[in-house]
Biopython code that builds the backbone (N, CA, C, O; Angstrom):
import numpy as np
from Bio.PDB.StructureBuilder import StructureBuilder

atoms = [
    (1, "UNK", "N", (-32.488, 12.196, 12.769)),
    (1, "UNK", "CA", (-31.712, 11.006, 13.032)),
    (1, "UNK", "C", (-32.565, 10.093, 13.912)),
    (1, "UNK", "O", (-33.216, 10.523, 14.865)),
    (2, "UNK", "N", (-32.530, 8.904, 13.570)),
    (2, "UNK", "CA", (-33.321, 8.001, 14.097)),
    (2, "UNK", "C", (-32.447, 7.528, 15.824)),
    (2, "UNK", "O", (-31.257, 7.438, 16.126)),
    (3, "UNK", "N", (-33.691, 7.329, 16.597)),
    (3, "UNK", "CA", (-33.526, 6.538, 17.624)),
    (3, "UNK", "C", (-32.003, 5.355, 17.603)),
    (3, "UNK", "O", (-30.932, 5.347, 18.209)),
    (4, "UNK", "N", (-32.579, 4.554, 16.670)),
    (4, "UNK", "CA", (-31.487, 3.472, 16.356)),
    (4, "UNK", "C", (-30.050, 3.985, 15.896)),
    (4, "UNK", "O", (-29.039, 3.549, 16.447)),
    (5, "UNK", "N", (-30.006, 4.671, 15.149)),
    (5, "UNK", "CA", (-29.103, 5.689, 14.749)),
    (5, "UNK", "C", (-28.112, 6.587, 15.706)),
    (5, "UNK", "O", (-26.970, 7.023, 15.562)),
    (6, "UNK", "N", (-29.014, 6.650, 16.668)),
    (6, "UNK", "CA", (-28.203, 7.272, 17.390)),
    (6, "UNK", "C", (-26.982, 6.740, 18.840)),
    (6, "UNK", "O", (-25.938, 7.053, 19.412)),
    (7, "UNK", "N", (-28.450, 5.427, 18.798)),
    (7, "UNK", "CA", (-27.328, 4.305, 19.538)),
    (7, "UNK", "C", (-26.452, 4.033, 19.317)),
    (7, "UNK", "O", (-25.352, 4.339, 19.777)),
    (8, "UNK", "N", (-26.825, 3.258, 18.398)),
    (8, "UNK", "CA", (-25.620, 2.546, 17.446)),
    (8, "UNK", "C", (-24.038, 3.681, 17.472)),
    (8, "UNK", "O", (-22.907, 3.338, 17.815)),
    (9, "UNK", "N", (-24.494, 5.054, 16.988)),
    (9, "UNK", "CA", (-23.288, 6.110, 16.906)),
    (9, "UNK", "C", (-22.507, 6.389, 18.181)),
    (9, "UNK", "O", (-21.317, 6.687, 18.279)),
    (10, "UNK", "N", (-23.597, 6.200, 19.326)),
    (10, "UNK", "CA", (-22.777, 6.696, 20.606)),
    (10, "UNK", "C", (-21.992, 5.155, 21.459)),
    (10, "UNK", "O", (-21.386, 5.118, 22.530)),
    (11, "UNK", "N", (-22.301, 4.053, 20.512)),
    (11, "UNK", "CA", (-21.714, 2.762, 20.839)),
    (11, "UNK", "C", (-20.561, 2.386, 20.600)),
    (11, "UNK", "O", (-19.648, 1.862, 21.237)),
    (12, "UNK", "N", (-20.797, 2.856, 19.217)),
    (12, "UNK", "CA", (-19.441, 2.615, 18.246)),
    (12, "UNK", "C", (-18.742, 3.363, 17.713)),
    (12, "UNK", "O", (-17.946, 2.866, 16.916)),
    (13, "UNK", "N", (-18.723, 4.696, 17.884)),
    (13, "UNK", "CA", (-18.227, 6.150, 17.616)),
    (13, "UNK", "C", (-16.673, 5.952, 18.409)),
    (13, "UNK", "O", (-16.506, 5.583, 19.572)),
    (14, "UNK", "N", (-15.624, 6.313, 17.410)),
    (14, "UNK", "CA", (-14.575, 6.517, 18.557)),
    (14, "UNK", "C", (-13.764, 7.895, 18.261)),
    (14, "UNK", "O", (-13.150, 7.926, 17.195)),
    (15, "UNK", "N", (-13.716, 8.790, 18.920)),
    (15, "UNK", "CA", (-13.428, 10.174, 19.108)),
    (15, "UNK", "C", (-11.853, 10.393, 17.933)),
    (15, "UNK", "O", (-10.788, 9.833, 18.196)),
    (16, "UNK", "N", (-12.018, 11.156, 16.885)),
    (16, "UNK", "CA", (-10.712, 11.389, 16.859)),
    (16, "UNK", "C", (-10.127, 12.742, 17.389)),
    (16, "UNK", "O", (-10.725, 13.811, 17.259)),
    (17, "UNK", "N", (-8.670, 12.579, 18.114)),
    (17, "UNK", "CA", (-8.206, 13.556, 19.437)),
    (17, "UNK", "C", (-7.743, 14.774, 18.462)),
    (17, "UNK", "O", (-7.906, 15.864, 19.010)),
    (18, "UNK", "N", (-7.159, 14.853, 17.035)),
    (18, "UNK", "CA", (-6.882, 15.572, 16.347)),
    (18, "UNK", "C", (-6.533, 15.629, 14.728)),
    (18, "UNK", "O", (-5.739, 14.741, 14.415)),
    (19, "UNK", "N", (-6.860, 16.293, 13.870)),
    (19, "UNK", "CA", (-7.103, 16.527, 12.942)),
    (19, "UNK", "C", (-5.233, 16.777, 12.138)),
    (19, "UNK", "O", (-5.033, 16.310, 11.017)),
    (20, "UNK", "N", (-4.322, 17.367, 12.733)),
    (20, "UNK", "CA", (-3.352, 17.943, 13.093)),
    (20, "UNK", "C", (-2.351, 16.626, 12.074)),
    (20, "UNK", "O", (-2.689, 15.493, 12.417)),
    (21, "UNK", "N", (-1.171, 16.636, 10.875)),
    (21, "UNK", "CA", (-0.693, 15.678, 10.632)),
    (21, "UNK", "C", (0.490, 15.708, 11.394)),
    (21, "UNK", "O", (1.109, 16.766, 11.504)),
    (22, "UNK", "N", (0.988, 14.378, 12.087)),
    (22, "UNK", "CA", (2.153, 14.623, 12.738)),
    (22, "UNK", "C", (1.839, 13.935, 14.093)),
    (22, "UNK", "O", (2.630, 13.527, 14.944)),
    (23, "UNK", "N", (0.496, 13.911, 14.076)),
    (23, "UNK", "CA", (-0.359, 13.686, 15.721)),
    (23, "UNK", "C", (-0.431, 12.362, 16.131)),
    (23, "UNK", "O", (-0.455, 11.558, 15.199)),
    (24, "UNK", "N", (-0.476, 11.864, 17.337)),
    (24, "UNK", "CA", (-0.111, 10.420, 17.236)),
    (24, "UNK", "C", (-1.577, 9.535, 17.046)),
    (24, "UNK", "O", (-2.727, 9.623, 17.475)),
    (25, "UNK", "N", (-0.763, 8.586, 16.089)),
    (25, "UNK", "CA", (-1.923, 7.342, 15.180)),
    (25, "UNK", "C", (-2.382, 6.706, 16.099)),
    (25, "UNK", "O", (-2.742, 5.575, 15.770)),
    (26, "UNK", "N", (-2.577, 7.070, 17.541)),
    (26, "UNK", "CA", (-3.270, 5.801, 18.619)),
    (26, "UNK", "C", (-5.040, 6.307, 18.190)),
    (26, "UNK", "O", (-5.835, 5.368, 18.213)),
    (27, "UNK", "N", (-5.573, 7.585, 17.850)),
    (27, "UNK", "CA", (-6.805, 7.219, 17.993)),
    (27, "UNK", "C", (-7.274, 6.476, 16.413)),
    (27, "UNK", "O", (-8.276, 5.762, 16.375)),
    (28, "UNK", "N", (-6.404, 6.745, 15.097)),
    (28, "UNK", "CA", (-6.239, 6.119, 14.113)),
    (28, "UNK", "C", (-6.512, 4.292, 14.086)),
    (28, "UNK", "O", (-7.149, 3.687, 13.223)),
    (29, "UNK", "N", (-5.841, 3.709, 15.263)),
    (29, "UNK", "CA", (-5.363, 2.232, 15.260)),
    (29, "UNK", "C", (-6.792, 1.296, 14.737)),
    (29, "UNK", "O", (-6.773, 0.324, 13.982)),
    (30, "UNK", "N", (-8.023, 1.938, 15.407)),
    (30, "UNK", "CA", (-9.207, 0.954, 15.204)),
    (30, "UNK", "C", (-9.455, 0.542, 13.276)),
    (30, "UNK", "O", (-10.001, -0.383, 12.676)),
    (31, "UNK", "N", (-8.713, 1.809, 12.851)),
    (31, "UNK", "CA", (-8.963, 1.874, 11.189)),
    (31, "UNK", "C", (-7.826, 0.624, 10.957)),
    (31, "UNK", "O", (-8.081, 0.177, 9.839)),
    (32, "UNK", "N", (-7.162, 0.188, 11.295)),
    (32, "UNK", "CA", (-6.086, -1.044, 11.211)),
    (32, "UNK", "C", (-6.781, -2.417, 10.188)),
    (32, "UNK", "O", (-6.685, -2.905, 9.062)),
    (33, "UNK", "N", (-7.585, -2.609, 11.624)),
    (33, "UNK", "CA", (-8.651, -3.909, 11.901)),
    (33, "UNK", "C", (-9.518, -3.875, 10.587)),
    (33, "UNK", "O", (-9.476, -4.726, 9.698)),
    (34, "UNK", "N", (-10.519, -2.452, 10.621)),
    (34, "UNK", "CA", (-11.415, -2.226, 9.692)),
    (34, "UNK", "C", (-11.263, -2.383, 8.433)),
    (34, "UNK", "O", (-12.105, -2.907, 7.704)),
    (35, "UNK", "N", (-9.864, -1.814, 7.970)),
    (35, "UNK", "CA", (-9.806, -1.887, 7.097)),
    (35, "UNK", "C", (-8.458, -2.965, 5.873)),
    (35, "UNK", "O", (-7.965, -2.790, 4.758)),
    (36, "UNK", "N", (-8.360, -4.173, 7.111)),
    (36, "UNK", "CA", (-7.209, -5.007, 6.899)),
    (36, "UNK", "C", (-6.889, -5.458, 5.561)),
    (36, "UNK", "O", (-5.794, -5.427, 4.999)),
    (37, "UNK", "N", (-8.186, -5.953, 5.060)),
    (37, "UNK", "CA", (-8.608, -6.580, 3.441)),
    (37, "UNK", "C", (-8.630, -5.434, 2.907)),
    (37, "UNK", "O", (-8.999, -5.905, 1.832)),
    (38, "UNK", "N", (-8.557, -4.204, 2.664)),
    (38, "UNK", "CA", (-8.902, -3.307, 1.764)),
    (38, "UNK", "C", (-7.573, -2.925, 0.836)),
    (38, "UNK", "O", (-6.525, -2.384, 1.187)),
    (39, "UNK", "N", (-7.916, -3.316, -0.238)),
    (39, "UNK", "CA", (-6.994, -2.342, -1.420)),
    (39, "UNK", "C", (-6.575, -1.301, -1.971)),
    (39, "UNK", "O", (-5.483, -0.783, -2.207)),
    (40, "UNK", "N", (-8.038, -1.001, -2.197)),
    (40, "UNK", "CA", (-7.871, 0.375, -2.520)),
    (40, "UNK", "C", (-8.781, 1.257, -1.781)),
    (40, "UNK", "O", (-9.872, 0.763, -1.496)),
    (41, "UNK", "N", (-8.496, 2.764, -1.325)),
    (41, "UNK", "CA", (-9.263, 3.127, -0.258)),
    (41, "UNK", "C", (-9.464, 4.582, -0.953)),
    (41, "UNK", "O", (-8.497, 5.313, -1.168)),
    (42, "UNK", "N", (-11.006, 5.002, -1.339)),
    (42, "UNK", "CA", (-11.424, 5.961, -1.862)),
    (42, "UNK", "C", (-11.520, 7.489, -0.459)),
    (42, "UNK", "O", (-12.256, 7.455, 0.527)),
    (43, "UNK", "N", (-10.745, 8.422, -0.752)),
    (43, "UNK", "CA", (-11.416, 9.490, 0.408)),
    (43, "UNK", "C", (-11.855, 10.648, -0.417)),
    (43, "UNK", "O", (-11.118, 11.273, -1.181)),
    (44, "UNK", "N", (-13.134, 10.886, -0.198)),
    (44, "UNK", "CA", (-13.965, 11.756, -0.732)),
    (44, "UNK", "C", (-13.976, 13.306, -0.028)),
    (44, "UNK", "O", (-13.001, 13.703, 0.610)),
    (45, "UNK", "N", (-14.917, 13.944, -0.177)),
    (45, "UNK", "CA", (-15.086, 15.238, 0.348)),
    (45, "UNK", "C", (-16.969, 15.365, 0.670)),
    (45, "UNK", "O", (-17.355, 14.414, -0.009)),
    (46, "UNK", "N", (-17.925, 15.831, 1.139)),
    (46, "UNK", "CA", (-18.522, 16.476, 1.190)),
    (46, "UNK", "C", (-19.280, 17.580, 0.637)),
    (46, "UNK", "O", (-20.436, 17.786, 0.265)),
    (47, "UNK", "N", (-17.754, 18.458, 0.759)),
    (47, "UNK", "CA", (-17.784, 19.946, -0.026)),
    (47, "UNK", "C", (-16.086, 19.645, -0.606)),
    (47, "UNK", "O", (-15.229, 18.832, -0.260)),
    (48, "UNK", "N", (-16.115, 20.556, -1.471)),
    (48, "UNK", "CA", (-14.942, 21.175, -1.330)),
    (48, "UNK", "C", (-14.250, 22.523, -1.019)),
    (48, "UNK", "O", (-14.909, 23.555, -1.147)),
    (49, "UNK", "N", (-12.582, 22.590, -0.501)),
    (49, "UNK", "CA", (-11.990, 23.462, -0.215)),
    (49, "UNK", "C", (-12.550, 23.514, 1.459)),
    (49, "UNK", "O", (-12.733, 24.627, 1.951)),
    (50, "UNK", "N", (-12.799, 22.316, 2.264)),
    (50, "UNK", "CA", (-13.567, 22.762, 3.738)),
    (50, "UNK", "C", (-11.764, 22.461, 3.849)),
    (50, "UNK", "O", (-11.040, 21.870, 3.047)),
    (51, "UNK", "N", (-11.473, 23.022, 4.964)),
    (51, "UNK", "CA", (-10.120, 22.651, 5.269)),
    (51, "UNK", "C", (-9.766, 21.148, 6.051)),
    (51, "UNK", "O", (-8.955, 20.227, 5.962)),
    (52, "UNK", "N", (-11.034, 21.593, 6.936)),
    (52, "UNK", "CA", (-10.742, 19.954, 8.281)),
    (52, "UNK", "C", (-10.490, 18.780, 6.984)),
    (52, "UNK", "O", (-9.471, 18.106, 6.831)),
    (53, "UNK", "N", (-11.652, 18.761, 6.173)),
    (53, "UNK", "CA", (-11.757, 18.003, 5.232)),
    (53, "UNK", "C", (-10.181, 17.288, 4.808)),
    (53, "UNK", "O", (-9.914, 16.088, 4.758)),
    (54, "UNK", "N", (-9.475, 18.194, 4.593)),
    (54, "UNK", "CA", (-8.498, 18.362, 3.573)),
    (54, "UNK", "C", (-7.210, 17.827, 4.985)),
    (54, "UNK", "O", (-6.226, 17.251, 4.520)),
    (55, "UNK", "N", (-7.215, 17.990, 6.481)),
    (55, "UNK", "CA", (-6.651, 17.931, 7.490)),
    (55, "UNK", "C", (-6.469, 16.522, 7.505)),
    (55, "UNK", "O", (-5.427, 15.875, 7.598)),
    (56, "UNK", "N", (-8.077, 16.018, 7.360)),
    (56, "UNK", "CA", (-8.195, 14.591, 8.270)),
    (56, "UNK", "C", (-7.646, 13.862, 6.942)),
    (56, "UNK", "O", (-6.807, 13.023, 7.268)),
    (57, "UNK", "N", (-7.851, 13.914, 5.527)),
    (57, "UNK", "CA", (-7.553, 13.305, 4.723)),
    (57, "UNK", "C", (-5.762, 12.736, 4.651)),
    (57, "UNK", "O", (-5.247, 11.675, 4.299)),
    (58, "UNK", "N", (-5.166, 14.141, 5.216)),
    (58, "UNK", "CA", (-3.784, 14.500, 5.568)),
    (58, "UNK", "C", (-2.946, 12.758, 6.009)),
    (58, "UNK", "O", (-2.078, 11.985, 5.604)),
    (59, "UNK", "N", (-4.173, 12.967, 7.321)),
    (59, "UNK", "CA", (-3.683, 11.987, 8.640)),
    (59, "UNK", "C", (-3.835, 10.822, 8.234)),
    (59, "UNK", "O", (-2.925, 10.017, 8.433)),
    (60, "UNK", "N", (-5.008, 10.425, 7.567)),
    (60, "UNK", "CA", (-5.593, 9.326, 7.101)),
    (60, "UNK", "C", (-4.679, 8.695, 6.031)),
    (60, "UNK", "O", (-4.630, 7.465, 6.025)),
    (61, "UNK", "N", (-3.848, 9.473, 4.997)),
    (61, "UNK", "CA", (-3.162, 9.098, 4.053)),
    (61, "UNK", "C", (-1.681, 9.006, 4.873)),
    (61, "UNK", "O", (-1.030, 8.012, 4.550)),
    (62, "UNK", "N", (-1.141, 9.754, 5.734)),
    (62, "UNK", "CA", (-0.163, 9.353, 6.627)),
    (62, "UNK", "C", (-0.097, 7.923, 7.298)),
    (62, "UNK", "O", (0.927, 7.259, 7.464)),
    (63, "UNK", "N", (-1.130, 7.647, 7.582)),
    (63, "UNK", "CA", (-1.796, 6.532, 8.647)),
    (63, "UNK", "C", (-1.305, 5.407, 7.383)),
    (63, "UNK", "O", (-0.178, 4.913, 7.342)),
    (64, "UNK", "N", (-2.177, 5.183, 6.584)),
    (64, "UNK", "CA", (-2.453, 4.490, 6.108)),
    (64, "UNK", "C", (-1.295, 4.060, 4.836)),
    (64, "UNK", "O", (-1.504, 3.138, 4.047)),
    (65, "UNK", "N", (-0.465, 4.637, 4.829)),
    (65, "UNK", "CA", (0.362, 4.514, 3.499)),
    (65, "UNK", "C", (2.008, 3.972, 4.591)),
    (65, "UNK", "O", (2.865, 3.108, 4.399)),
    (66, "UNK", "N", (1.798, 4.991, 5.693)),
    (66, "UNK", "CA", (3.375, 4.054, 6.416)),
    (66, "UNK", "C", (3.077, 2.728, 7.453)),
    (66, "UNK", "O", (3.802, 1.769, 7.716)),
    (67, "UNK", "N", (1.438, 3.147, 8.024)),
    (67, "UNK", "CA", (1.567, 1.727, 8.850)),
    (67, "UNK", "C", (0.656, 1.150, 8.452)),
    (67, "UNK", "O", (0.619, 0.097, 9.090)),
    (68, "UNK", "N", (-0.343, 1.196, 7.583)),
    (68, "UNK", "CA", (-0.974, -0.161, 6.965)),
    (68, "UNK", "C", (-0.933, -0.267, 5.635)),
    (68, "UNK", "O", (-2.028, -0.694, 5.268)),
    (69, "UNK", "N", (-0.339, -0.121, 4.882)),
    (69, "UNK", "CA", (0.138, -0.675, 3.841)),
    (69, "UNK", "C", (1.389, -0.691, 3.571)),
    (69, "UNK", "O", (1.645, -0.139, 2.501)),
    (70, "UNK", "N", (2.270, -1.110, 4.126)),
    (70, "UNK", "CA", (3.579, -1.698, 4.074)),
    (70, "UNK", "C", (3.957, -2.516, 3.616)),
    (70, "UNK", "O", (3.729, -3.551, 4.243)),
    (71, "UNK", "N", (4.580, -2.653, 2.583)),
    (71, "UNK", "CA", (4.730, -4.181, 1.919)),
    (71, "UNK", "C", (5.561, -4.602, 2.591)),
    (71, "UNK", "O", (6.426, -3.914, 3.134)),
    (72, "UNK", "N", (5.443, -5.857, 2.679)),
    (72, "UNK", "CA", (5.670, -7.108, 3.018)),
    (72, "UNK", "C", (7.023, -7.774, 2.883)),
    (72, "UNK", "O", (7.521, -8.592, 3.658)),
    (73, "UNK", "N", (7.482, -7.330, 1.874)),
    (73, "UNK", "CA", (8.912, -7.377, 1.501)),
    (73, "UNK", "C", (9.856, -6.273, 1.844)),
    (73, "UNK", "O", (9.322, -5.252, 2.277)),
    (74, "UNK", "N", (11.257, -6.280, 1.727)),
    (74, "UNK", "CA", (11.919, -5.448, 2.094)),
    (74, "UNK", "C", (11.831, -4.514, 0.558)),
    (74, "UNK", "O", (12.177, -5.053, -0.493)),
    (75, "UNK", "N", (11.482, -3.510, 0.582)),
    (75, "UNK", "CA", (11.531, -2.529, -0.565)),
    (75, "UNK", "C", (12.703, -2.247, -1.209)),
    (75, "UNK", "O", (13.598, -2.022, -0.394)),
    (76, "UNK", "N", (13.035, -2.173, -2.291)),
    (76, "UNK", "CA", (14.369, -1.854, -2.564)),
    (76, "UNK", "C", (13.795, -0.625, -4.202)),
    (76, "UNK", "O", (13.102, -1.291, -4.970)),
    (77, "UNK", "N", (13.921, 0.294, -4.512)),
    (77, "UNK", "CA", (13.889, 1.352, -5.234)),
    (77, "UNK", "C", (14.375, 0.620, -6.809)),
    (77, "UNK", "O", (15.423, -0.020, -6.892)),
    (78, "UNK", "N", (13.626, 0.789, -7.773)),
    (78, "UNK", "CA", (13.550, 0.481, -8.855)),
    (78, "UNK", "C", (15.076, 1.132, -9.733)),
    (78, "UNK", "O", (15.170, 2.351, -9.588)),
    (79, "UNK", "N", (16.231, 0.497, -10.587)),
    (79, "UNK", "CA", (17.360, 1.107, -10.779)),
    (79, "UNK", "C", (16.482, 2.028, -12.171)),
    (79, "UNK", "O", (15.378, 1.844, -12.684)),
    (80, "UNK", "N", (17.449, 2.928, -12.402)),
    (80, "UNK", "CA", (17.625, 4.403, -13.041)),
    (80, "UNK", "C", (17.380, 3.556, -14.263)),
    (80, "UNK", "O", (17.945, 2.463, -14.297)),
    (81, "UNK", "N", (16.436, 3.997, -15.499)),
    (81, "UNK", "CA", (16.641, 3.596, -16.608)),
    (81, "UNK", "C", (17.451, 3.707, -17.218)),
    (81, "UNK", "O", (18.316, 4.562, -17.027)),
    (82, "UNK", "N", (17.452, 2.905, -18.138)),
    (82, "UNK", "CA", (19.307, 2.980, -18.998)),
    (82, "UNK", "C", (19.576, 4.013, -19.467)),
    (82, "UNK", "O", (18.680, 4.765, -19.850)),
    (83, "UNK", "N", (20.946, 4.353, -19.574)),
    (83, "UNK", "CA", (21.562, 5.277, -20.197)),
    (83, "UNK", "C", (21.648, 6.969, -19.693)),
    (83, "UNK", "O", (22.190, 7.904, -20.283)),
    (84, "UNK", "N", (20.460, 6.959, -17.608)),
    (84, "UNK", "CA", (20.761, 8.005, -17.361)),
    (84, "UNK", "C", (21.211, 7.991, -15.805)),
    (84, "UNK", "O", (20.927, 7.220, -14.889)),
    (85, "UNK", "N", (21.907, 8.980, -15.858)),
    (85, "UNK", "CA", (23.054, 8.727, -14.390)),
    (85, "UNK", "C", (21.391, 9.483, -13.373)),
    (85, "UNK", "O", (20.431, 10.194, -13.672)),
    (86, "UNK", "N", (21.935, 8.723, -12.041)),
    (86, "UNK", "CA", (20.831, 8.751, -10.942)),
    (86, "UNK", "C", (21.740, 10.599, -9.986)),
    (86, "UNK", "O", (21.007, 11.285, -9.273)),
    (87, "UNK", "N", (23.049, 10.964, -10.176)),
    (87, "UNK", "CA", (23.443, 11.912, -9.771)),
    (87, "UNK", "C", (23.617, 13.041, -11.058)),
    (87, "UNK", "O", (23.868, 12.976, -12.261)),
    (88, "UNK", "N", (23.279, 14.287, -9.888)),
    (88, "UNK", "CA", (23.408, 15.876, -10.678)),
    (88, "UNK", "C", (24.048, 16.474, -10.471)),
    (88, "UNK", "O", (24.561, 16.607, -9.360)),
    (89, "UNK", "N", (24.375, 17.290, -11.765)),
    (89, "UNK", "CA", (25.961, 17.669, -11.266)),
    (89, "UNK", "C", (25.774, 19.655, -11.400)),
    (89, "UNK", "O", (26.725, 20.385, -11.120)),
]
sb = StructureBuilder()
sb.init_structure("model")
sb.init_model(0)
sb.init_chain("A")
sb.init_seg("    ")
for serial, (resi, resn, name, xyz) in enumerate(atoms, 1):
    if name == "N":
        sb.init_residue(resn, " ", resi, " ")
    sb.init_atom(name, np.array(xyz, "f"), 0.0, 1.0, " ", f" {name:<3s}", serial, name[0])
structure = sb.get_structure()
């Protein structure tokens, strides 16, 4: 790892406190900003089957699906296609 490389990482690096879903989104928040314009958001792996892997992806899709991408409108649930009842009996 380069000199520059390593600055730069210990400048702008910001710690995440836990891996854990459920955990609170304050060290999450900087991903807000970063990723304001983004549409669609690819999360990859490394390896597969690593678990953390599979942890942080957890949080990240938590994060990101209730507090930054929220539409804009009040949501209202698409009605039952015709001809089938929405209750089971």
């Amino acid at each position: 790892m380069t000199d520059e490389l390593q600055r730069w990482l210990k400048e702008s690096a910001l710690p995440l406190r836990s891996l854990d879903a459920g955990a609170s989104d304050n060290d999450l928040e900087p991903l807000r900003h970063v990723l304001d314009d983004v549409r669609v958001l690819g999360m990859g792996e490394a390896t597969h089957g690593t678990a953390e892997f599979f942890r942080l992806k957890h949080r990240l899709l938590g994060f990101s699906s209730v507090k930054w991408v929220s539409p804009p409108w009040p949501w209202k649930p698409a009605p039952p296609p015709r001809g089938r009842s929405t209750t089971t009996s």
